[in-house]
N, C-alpha and C positions, 0 to 999 in steps of 0.2 A: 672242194667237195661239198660244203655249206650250202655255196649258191649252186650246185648241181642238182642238189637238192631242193632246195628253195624251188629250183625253175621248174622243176619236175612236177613236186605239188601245185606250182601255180597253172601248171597246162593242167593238168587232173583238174582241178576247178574249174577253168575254165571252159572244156569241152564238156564238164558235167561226168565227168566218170571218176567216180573218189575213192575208186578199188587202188592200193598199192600194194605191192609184190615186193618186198626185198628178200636177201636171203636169211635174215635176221627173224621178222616178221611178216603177216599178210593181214590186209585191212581189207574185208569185200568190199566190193561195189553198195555204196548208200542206197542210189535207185530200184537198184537187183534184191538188194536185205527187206528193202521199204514195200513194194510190191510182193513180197513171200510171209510179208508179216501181216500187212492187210490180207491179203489172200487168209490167210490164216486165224485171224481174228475173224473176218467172215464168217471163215463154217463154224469158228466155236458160236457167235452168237446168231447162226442159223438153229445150231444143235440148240444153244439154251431158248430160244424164239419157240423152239419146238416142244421143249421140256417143258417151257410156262403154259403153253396152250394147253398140252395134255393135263398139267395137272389143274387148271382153272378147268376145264371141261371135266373131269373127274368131282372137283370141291364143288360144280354149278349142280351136278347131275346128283350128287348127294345132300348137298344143301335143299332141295328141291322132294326128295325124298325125305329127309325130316321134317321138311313144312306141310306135308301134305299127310305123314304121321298126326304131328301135333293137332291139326286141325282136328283130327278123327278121335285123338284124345279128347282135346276138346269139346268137342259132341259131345263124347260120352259121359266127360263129366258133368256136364250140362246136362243131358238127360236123368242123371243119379241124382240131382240139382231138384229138378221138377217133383223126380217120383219123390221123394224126401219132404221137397213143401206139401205136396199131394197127402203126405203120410201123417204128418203135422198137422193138416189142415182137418182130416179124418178124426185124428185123436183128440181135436178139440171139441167136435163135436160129438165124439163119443163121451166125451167127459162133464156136456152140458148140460 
């Protein structure tokens, strides 16, 4: 029974088909599992390929919108900046 077995795994390998059936247990096909699991690891890192665009495209379009804030702050404070030495520069010669 041993080598019935034996010989049976050894054709399974060697035709390349590693599916075995007994009435005990069932081992799929390597090739058949291996191909469904690729297949499948694809669309998850299609789906996450798609998740990381969105949200870089999301962090680029807002990262972009505060730099373009800050700048505008920065004007402003830069103008409060001038009128201040302006203001300073008045009061000293009011006080000469």
């Amino acid at each position: 029974m041993a080598a019935f077995l034996a010989g049976g795994i050894t054709q399974r390998v060697w035709v390349g088909s590693f599916g075995i059936k007994l009435p005990f247990v069932e081992l799929a096909d390597l090739p058949g599992a291996a191909t469904a699991s690729i297949t499948a690891i694809g669309e998850v890192t299609k789906g996450l390929d798609d998740q990381i665009a969105s949200v870089t495209t999301a962090l680029n379009t807002r990262f972009d919108e505060q730099a373009e804030e800050t700048a505008a702050r920065a004007e402003a404070v830069a103008r409060v900046s001038r009128a201040v030495s302006d203001l300073e520069e008045r009061l000293g010669k009011l006080e000469s």
